[in-house]
N, C-alpha and C positions, 0 to 999 in steps of 0.2 A: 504494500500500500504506500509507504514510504515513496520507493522509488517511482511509483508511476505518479506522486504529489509532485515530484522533484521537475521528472520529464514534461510534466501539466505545465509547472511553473515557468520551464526554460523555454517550450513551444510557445507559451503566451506572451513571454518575457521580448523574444525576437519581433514581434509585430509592434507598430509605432503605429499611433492616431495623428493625423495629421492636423498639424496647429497651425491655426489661420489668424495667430493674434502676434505683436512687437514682444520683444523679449530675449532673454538669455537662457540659454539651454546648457548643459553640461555632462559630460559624462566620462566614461575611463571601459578599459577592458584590460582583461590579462587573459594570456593563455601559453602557450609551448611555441617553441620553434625548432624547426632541425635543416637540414640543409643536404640537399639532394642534389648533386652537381657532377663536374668531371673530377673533382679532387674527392668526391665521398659518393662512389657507385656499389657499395654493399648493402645500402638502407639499410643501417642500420637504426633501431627508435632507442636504443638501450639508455642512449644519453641525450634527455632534451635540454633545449637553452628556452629561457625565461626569455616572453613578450608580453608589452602590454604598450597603454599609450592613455591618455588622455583630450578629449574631444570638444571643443567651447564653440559655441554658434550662435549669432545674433539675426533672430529673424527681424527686417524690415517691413514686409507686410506681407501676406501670403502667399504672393511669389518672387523674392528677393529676398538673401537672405546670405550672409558673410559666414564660412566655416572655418575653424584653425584648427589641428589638431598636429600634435607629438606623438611617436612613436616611438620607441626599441626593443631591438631584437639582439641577442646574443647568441651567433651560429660557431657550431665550430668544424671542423671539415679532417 
């Protein structure tokens, strides 16, 4: 029961309402990173690197609308 509250939460969590009003919006993520390339063709997942970022957006009015956001990742090869 737990886990399907969890998966409820994340599925619902993904969809945004769209805002038709001035204002500042904010938000952040984290997640894994790996790196899949010509220096690292074994895939391997054993060792993930840390990503997230941080996201600030100022809507002008419903359709205009200034985003900034930061990111990093830490890959290693």
């Amino acid at each position: 029961m737990k886990k399907a509250l969890l998966f409820a939460a994340i599925i619902l969590g993904t969809f945004s309402i769209a805002q038709a009003q001035k204002g500042w919006e904010a938000g952040g993520w984290l997640g894994a990173s790996y790196y899949f390339g010509d220096l690292n063709t074994n895939y391997d997942l054993s060792t993930p690197g840390l990503a997230g970022g941080i996201i600030a957006r100022y809507n002008f009015n419903n359709r205009l609308c200034l985003r900034m956001s930061a990111n990093y990742a830490k890959v290693m090869a």
